[in-house]
C-alpha positions in Angstrom: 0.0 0.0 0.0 1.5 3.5 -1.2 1.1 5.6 1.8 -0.1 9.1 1.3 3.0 12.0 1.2 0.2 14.6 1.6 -0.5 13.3 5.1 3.0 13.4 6.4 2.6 17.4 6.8 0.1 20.2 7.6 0.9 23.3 5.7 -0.3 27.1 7.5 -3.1 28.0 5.7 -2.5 32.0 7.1 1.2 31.8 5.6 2.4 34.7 3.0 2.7 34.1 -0.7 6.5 32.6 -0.8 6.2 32.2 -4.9 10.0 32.5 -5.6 11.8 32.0 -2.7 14.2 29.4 -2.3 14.4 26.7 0.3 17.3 25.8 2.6 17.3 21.7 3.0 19.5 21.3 6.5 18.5 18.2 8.3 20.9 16.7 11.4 21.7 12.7 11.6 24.1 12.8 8.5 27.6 13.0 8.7 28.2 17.2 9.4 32.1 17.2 9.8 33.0 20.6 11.6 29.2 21.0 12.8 29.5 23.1 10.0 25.6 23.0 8.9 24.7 22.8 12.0 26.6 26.2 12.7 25.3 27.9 9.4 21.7 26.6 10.6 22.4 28.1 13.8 23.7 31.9 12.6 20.1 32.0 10.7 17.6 30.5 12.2 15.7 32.4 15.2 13.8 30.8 18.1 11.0 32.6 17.0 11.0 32.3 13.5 7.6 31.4 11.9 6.6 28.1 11.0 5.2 27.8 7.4 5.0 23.8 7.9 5.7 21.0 9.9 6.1 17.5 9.4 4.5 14.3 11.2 7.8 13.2 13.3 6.6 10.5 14.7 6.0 8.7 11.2 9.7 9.0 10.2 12.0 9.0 13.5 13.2 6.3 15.2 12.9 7.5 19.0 15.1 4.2 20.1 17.7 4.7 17.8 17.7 8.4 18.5 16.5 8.7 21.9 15.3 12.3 22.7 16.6 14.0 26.1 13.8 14.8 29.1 14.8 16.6 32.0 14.4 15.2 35.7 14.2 17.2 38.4 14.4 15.8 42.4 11.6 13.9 42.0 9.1 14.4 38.9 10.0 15.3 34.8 10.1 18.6 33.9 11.4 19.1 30.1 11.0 16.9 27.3 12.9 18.0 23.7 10.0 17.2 21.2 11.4 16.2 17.9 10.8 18.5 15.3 10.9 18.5 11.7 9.3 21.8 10.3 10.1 24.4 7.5 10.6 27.6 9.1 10.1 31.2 7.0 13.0 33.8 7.5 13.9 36.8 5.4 17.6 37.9 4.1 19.1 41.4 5.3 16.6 42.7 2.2 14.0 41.1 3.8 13.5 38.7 1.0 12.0 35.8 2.4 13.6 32.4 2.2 12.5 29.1 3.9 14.7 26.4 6.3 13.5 23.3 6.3 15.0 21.8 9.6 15.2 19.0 12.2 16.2 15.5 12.3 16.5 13.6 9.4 13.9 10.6 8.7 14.9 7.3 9.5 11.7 5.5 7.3 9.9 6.6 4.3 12.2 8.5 2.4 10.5 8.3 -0.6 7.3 9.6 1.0 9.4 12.2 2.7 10.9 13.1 -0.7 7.2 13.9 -2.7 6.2 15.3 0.5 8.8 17.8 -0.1 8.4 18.1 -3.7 4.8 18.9 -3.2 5.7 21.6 -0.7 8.0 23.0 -3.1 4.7 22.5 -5.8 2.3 24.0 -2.9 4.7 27.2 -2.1 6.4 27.8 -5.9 9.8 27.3 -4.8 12.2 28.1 -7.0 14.8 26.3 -5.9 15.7 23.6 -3.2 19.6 24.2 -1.9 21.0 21.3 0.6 23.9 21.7 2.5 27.2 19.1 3.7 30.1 19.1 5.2 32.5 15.9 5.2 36.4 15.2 6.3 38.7 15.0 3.7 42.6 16.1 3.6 42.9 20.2 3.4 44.3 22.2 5.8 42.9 24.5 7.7 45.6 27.3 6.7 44.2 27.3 3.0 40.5 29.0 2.0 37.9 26.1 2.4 37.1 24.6 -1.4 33.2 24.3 -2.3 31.6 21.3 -3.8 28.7 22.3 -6.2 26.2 19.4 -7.7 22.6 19.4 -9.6 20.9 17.9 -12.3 20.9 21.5 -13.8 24.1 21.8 -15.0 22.9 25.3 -16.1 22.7 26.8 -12.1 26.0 26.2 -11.8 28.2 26.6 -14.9 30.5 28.8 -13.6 31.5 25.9 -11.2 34.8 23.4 -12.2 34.0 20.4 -11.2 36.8 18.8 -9.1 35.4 15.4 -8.6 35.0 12.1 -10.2 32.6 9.0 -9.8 32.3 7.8 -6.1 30.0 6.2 -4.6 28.3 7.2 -1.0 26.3 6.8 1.7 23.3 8.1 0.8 20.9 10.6 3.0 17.4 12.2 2.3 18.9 14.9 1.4 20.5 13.2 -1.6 17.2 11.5 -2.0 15.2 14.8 -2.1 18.2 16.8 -4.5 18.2 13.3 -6.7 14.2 12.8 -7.0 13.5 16.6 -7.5 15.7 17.0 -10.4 13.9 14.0 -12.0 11.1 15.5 -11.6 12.5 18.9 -13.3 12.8 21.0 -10.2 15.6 22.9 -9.7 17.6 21.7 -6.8 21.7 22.2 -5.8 23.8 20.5 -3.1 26.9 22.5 -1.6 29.2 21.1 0.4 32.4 22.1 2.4 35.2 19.6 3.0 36.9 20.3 6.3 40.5 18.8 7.9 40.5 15.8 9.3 42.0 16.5 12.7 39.0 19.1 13.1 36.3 16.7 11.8 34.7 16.6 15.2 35.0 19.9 16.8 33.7 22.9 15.3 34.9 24.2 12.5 33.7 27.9 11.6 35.5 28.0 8.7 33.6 25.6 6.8 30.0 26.9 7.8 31.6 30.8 6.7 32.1 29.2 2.9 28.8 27.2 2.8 27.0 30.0 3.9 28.4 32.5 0.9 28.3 30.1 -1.3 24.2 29.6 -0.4 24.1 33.5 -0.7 25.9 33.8 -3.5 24.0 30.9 -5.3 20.5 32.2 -4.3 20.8 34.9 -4.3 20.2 36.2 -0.9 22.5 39.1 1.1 22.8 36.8 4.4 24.4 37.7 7.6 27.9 36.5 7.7 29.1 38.7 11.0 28.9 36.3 13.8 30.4 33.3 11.5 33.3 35.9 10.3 34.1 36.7 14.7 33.5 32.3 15.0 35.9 31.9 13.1 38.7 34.0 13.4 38.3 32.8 17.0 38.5 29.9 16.1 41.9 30.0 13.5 43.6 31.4 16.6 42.7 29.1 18.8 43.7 26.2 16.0 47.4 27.4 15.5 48.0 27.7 19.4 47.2 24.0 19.2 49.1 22.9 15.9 51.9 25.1 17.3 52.0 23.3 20.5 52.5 19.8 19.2 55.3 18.8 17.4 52.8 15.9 16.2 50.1 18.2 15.1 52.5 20.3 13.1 54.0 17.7 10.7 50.3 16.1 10.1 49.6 19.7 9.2 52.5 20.3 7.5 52.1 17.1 5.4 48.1 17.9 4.3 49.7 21.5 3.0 52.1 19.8 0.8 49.5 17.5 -0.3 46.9 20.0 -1.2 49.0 22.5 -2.5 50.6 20.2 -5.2 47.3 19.1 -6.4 46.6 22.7 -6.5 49.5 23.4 -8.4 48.6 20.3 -10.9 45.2 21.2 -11.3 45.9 25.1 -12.5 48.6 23.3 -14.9 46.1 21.0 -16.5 43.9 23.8 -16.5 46.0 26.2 -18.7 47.2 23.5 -21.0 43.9 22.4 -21.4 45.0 18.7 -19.8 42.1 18.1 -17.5 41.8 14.7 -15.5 39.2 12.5 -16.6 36.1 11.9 -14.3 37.2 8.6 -13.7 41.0 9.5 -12.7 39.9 12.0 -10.3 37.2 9.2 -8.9 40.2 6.5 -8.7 42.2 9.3 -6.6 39.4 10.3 -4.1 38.5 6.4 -3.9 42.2 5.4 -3.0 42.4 8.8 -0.4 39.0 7.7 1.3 40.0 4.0 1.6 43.6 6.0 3.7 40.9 7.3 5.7 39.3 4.5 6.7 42.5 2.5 7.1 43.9 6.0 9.6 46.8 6.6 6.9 
């Protein structure tokens, strides 16, 4: 039995006309190296911000899996943190309105999930559906943060190089939804920030500073950038005290820069003789550098 995607979310019948805008797809449960979606989500979206519609959570989370936290005080509960999957209406410093669609992401019915968003985006006259990542992979923090662009519109992006091959991934829903609403001919990008390795599980500013230009810049929205900007020069500092601290630190460091910078250096060379890698060479290189990964080389 096909269950219902309209069912899975009640839409606000007193919200605005959003024909236009663009929704932000920035769910937690995937990999997020740095936190750096969760940061970006975090500079933009207020407590109060309206919600324009939520989702039935307790058709697509797994509370065992994911338990949620209650509060306990001396001798009765006092606080339980309700799940919540919702799209929440926000406006740029222009105040042109944009939408968020956040919380945790579903553990069942992705497909169902997937047309329920599709139909939103139908329902609203999106525009455009942006999803944001954030993986480890080997740059160093001491070089400007590269951005990953991807879409089945090769047109919203042309200005984008392309810088990787074949691979293949874990998938999320957010893949799902960028993957299922390009089939269906609605325009949809993923962006995504690599961050260093050593700083894969501690917050890393830097990466959510670059997604969230890059969102701007791609959707055209002037977004606040200030309190990222302050994070993360806060943050550098406080990165080479450490690195300059340990001996240990400083050659891993030291051994990324060399790495990244000659692949930098190749990749302008091929570029200005017009001797690109093929998709499949630069697959076989990020294959053989994730398989290090997983071995701790």
């Amino acid at each position: 039995m096909t269950l219902d995607p309209e069912e899975l979310f009640d839409l606000d019948a007193d919200r605005p006309d959003l024909s236009g805008a663009v929704m932000l797809h920035m769910l937690d449960g995937f990999v997020d190296a740095g936190a750096a979606v969760r940061l970006v989500r975090a500079s933009l979206l207020a407590s109060d911000a309206p919600v324009v519609a939520r989702f039935d959570v307790d058709q697509l989370y797994d509370y065992r899996a994911r338990r949620p936290v209650m509060r306990f005080d001396v001798d009765h509960w006092t606080d339980y943190e309700t799940p919540q999957l919702a799209l929440h209406l926000l406006h740029d410093t222009d105040d042109v309105p944009y939408l968020i669609l956040a919380g945790p992401e579903p553990d069942t019915q992705w497909e169902r999930y997937t047309a329920a968003v599709a139909l939103l985006v139908e329902r609203l006259g999106i525009r455009l559906v942006i999803g944001l990542d954030a993986f480890p992979m080997s740059v160093p923090h001491s070089r400007p943060t590269p951005i990953i662009v991807h879409g089945p519109r090769r047109e919203l992006f042309a200005d984008y190089r392309a810088w990787l091959g074949q691979i293949m991934v874990p998938a999320s829903a957010g893949h799902l939804v960028e993957y299922r609403l390009g089939a269906a001919g609605i325009d949809a990008l993923g962006i995504a920030a690599p961050v260093p390795p050593y700083l894969a599980q501690a917050e890393y500013p830097a990466a959510a500073l670059a997604l969230l230009r890059e969102v701007g810049a791609r959707a055209g929205l002037r977004l606040d950038t200030t309190a990222l900007e302050e994070a993360e020069r806060v943050n550098r500092t406080a990165i080479d005290r450490e690195v300059a601290a340990s001996a240990e630190l400083q050659t891993l460091v030291a051994a990324i820069e060399q790495q990244y910078d000659a692949a930098a250096a190749a990749a302008q060379l091929a570029l200005a003789e017009g001797d690109l890698p093929t998709a499949d060479e630069l697959g076989a290189e990020l294959e053989r550098f994730l398989a290090n990964e997983t071995r701790g080389e």
